[in-house]
C-alpha positions as CSV (number, residue, x, y, z in Angstrom):
1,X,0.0,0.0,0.0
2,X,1.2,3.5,-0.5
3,X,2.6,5.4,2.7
4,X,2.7,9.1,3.5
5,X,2.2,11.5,0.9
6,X,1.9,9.1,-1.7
7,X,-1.0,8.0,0.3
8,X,-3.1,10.8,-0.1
9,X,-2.5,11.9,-3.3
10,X,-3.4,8.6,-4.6
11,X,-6.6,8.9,-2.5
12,X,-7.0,11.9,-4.8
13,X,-7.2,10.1,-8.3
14,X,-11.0,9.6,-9.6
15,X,-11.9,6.3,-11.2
16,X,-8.7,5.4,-11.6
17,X,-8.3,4.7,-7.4
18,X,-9.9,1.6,-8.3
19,X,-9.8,-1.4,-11.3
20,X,-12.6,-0.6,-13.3
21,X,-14.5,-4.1,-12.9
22,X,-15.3,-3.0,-9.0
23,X,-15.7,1.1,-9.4
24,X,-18.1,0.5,-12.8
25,X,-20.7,-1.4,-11.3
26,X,-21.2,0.7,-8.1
27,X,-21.1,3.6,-10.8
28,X,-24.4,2.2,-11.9
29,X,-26.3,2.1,-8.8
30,X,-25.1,5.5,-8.1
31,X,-27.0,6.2,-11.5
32,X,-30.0,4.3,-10.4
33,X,-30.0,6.3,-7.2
34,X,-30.5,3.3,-5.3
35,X,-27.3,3.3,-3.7
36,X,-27.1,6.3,-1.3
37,X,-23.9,6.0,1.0
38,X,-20.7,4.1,1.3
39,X,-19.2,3.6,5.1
40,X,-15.5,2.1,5.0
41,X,-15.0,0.2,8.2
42,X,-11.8,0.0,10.2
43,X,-9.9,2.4,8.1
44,X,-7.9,4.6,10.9
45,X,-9.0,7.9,9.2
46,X,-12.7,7.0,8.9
47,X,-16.0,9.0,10.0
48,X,-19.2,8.1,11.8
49,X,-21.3,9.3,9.1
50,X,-21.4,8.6,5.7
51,X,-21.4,11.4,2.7
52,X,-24.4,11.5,0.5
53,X,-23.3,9.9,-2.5
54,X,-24.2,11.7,-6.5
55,X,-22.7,11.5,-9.6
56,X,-21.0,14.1,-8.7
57,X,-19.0,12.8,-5.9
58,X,-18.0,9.1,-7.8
59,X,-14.5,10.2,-7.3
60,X,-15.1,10.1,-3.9
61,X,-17.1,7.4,-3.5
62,X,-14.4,5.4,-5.5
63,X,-11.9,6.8,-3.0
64,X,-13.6,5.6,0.2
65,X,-13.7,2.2,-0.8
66,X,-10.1,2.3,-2.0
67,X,-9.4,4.0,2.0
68,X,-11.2,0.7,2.8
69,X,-8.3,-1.3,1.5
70,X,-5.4,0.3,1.7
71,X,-5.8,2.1,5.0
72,X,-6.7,-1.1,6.6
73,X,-3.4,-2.8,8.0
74,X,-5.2,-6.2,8.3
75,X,-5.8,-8.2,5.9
76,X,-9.0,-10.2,7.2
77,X,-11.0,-6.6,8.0
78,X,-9.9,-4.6,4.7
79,X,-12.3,-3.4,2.0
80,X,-15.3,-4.1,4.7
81,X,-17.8,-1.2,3.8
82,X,-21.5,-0.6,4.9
83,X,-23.7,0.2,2.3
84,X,-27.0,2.0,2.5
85,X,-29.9,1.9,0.0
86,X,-32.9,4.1,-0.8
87,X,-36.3,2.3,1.1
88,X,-37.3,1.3,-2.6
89,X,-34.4,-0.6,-3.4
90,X,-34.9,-4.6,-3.7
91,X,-32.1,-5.3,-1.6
92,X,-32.7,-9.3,-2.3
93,X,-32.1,-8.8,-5.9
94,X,-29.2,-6.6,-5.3
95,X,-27.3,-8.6,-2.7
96,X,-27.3,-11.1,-5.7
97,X,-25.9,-8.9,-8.0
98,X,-23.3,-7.3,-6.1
99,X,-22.0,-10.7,-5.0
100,X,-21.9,-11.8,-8.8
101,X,-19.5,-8.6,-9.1
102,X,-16.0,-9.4,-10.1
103,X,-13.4,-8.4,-7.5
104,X,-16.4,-8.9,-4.2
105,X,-15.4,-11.3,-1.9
106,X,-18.9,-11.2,-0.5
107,X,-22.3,-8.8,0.2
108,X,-24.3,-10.0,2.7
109,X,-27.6,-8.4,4.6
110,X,-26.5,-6.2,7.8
111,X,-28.6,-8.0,10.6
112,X,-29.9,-5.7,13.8
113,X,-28.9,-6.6,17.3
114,X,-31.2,-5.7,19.4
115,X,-31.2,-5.3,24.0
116,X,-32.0,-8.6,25.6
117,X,-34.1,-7.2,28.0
118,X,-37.8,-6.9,28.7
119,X,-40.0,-4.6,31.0
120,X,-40.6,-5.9,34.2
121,X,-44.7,-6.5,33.6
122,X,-45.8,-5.6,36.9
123,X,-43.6,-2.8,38.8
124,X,-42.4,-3.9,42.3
125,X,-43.9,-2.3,44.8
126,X,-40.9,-2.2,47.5
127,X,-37.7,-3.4,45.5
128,X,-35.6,-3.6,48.9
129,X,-37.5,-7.0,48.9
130,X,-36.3,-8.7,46.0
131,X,-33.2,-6.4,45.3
132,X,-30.8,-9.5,46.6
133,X,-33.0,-12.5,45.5
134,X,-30.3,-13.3,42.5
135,X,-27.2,-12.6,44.5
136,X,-28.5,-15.3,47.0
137,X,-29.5,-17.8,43.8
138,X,-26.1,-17.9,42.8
139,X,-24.6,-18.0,46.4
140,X,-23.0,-14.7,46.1
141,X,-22.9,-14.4,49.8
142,X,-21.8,-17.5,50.8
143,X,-18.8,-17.6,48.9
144,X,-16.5,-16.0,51.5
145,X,-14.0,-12.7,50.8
146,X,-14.2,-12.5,47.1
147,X,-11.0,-11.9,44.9
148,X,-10.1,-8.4,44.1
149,X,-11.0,-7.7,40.1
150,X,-10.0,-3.9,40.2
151,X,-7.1,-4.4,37.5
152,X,-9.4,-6.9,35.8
153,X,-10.9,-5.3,32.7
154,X,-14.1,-5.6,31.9
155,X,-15.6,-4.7,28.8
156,X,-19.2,-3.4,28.5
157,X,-21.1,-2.9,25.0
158,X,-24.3,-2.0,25.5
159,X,-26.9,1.8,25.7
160,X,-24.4,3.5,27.4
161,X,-23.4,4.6,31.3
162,X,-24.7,7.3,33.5
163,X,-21.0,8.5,34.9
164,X,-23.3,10.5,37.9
165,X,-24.9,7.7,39.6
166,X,-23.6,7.5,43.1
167,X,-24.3,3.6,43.4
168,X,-21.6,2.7,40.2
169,X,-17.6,3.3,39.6
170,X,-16.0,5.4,37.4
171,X,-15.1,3.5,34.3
172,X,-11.7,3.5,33.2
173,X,-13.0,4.2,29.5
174,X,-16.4,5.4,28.6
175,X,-16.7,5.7,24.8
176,X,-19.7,7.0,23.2
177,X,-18.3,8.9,20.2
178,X,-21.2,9.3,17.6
179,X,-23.5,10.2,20.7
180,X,-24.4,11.9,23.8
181,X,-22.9,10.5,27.2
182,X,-26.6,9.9,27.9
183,X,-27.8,6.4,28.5
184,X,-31.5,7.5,27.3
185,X,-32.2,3.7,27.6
186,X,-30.9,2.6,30.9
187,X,-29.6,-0.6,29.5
188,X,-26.3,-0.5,29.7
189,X,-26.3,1.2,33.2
190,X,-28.1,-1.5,34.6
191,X,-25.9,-4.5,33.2
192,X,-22.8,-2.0,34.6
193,X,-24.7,-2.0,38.3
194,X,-25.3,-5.9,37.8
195,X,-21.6,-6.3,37.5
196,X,-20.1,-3.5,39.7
197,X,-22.4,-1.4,41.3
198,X,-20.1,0.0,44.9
199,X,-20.7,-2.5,48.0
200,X,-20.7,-1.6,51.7
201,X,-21.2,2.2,50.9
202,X,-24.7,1.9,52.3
203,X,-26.3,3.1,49.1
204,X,-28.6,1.4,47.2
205,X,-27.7,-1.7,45.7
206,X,-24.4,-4.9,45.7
207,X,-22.5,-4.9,42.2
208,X,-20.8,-8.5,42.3
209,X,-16.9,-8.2,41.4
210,X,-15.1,-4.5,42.1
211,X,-13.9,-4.2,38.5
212,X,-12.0,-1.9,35.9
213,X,-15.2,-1.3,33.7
214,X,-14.3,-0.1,30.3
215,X,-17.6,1.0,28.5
216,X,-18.2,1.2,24.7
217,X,-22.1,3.1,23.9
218,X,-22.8,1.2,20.7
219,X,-26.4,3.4,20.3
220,X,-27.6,5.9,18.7
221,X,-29.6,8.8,20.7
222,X,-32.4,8.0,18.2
223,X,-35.3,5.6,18.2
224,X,-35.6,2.8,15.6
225,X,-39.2,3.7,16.0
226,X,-39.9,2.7,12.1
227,X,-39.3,-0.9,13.5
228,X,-42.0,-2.9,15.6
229,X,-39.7,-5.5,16.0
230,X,-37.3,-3.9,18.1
231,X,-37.6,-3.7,21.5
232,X,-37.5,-0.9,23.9
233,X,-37.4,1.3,20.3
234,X,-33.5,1.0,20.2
235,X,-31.3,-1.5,18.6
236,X,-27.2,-1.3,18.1
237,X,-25.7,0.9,15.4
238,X,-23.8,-1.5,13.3
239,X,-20.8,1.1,12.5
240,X,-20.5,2.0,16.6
241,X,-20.5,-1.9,17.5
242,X,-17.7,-3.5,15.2
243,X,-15.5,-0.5,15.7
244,X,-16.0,-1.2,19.5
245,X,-15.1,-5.1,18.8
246,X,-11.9,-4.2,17.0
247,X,-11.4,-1.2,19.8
248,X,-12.0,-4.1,22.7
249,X,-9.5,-6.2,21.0
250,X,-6.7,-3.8,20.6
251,X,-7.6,-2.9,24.6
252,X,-7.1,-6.2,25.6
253,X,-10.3,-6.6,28.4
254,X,-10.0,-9.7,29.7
255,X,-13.9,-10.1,30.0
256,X,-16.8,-8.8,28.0
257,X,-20.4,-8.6,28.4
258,X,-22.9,-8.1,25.3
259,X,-26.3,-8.0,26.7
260,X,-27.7,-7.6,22.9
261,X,-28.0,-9.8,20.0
262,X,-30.4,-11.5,17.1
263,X,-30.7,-14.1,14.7
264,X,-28.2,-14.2,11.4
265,X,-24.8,-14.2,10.9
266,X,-22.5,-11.2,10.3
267,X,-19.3,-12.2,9.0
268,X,-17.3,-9.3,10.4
269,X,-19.2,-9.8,14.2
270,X,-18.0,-13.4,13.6
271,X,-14.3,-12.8,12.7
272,X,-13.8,-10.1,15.8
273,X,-15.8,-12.0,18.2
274,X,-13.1,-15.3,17.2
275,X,-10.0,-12.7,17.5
276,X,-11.3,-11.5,21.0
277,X,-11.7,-15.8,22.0
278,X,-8.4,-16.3,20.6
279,X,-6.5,-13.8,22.8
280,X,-8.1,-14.8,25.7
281,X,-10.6,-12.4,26.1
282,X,-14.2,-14.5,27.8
283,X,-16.8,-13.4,26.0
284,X,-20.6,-13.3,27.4
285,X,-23.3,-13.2,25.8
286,X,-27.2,-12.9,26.5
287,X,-29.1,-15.9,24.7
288,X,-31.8,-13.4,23.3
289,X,-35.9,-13.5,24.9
290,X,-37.3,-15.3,21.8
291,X,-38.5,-18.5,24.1
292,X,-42.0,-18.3,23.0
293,X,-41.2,-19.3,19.4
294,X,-39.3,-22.4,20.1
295,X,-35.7,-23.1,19.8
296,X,-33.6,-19.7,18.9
297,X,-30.4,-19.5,17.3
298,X,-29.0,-16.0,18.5
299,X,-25.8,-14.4,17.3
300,X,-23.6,-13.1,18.8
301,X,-24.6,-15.9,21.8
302,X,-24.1,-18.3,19.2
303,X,-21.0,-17.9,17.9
304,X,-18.0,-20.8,18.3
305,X,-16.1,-19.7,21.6
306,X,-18.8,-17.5,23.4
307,X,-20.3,-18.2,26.5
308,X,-24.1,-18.0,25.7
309,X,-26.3,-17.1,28.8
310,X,-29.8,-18.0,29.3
311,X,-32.2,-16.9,32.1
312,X,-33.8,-18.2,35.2
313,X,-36.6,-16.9,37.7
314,X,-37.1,-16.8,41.2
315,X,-37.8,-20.7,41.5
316,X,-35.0,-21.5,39.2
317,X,-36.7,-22.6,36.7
318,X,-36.5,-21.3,32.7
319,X,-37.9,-17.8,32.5
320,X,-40.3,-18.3,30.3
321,X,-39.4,-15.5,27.8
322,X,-35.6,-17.0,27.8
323,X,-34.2,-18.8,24.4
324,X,-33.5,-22.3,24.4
325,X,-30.6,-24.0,22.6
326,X,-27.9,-26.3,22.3
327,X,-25.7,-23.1,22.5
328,X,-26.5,-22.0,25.8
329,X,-23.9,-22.8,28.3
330,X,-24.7,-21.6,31.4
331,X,-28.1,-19.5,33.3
332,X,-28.4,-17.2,35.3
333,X,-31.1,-14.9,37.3
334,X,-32.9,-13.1,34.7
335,X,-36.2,-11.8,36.2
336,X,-37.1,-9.0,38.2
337,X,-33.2,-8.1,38.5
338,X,-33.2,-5.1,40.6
339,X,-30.0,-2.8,39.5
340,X,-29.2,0.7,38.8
341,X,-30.6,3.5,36.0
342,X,-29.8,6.6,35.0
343,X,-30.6,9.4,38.0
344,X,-32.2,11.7,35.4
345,X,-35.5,10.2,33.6
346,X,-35.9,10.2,29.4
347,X,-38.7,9.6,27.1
348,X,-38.0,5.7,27.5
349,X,-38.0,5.9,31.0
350,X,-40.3,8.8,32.2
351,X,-40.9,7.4,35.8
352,X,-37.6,4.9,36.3
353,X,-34.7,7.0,37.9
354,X,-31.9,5.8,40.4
355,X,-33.0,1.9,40.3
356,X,-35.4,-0.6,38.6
357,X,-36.4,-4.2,38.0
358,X,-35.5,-5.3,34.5
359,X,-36.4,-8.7,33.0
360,X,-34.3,-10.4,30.3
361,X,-31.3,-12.3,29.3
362,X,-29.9,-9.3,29.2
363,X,-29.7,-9.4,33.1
364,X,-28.6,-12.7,33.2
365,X,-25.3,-12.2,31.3
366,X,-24.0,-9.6,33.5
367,X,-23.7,-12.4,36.3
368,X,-21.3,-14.8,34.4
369,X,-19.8,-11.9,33.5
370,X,-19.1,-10.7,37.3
371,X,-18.2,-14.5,37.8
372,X,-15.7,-14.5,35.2
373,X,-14.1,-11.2,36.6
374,X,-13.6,-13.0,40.3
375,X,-12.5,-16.2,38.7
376,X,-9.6,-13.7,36.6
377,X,-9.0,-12.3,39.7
378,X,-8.2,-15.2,41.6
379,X,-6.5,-17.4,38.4
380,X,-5.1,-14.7,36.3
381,X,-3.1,-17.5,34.3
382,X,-6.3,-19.4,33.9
């Protein structure tokens, strides 16, 4: 690849940045105005937001995809690019096409990811009641002085972390470039007080494992409210959440939680999620709440190496919105989970503030996840 100034003023040339066989038939959808913006991922120099795309930017276009390759130093991630269509296009028909395109390794369907967490259905009336019921299911007290995780890091992908709740640490890293600091949701603050909301400070709740929490917010301040299928209105920005893979990798966290997933495969989920198992990093992962329509394969819960989580109630029995699988390794409590929110209320959550009761795999995750922590903590060669 060229280097230094070379670089850029080959980034400069028009059609030429590219062989014609892959610039001509992206040309064509430009024409069609089906095709409305390119994203290079992984490129070091790359934006959040992608360019509108015309005719009259083709030289550009051309040149992002070419960033795509040659400012990519790995070989496996280069020339991975998001593209976006107009609502009209038949994206079926065009998948085919683009992966009959000479020089495309392959086009594939972006699936969502979506929270793995439901609505408590009835509020609880006193949650000092049930705010330890899934610390005692898994024996949390009885396990004697636990290990000391604070250089253990623990990575967090998820809505996003309220930094001024009194109950939770100060992360080490709290990404959220492409967005507010805001966790509109609550989501991610609650699987963060799950983990390692502050014990013996007589406030509110027990996190489970004093950790070094190193947060990634892979949302969007905007609902997906075009979708019915989402819940909770929000699902994961595709560009925010491989970026934070990669950025998790190159961090090194030795544990990480991803209380989010749905069906399909993404290739490039796939290949970071195997790099992150490979250098030792224990990946958790929520089994998704699709229990009602039978067996469920869920990604990322279901990729080779992860450990996928499924949840359990009060009785310790299958909660019965949990996924079912040959996947699942391991449950944990999932219902009425008591655990910190944001201490300022948003449009999602008009009347939750401070604490609340979530259901979900979601809530189950963040357990293995403190468990893994302790077990680092104690074993760090393990």
């Amino acid at each position: 690849p060229p280097t230094g100034k070379v670089f850029s003023k080959r980034l400069a040339i028009t059609r030429a940045t590219l062989p014609q066989q892959v610039a001509s038939p992206f040309e064509e959808l430009i024409q069609e105005e089906s095709l409305l913006s390119i994203t290079p991922l992984f490129t070091s120099n790359s934006s959040n937001s992608a360019s509108k795309i015309t005719l009259a930017t083709v030289p550009t276009f051309a040149a992002r995809i070419a960033s795509s390759i040659w400012d990519v130093d790995d070989d496996e991630l280069s020339g991975i690019n998001l593209l976006r269509f107009s609502p009209s296009a038949d994206l079926k028909s065009l998948q085919v096409k683009i992966n009959g395109m000479p020089g495309i390794d392959y086009c594939e369907r972006v699936p969502k990811r979506w929270l793995a967490a439901r609505r408590t259905v009835q509020p609880v009336s006193d949650p000092m009641v049930n705010k330890q019921w899934a610390l005692r299911a898994i024996e949390w007290f009885a396990a004697g002085p636990l290990p000391d995780a604070r250089k253990v890091k623990v990575a967090i992908l998820d809505s996003g972390f309220d930094t001024t709740h009194p109950d939770l640490p100060e992360p080490s890293l709290y990404d959220h470039r492409g967005s507010s600091t805001k966790d509109i949701v609550g989501h991610g603050t609650h699987v963060a007080g799950i983990i390692a909301a502050k014990t013996n400070n007589s406030v509110g709740i027990a996190g489970m494992a004093s950790c070094d929490l190193n947060i990634w917010k892979v949302f969007r301040d905007e609902p997906d409210d075009d979708d019915p299928d989402v819940p909770l209105d929000y699902s994961v920005d595709t560009d925010l959440y491989l970026r934070a893979l990669e950025e998790a990798l190159k961090a090194k966290v030795q544990v990480m939680n991803l209380s989010l997933g749905a069906g399909y495969i993404n290739r490039s989920e796939k290949t970071l999620i195997h790099r992150l198992v490979e250098a030792g990093t224990t990946v958790v992962a929520a089994m998704g709440n699709e229990g009602m329509d039978g067996t469920y394969t869920g990604y990322p819960a279901a990729h080779e190496g992860v450990i996928a989580v499924a949840a359990v109630d009060e009785a310790n029995r299958r909660a019965w919105f949990s996924s079912t699988g040959k996947h699942v390794a391991l449950s944990a409590p999932g219902v009425s989970v008591l655990s910190t929110v944001p201490v300022k209320p948003s449009g999602v959550r008009p009347h939750e503030i401070n604490y609340t009761s979530m259901d979900g795999t979601s809530m189950a995750a963040p357990h293995v996840t403190a468990a893994a922590a302790l077990l680092r903590a104690k074993y760090p060669n393990l």
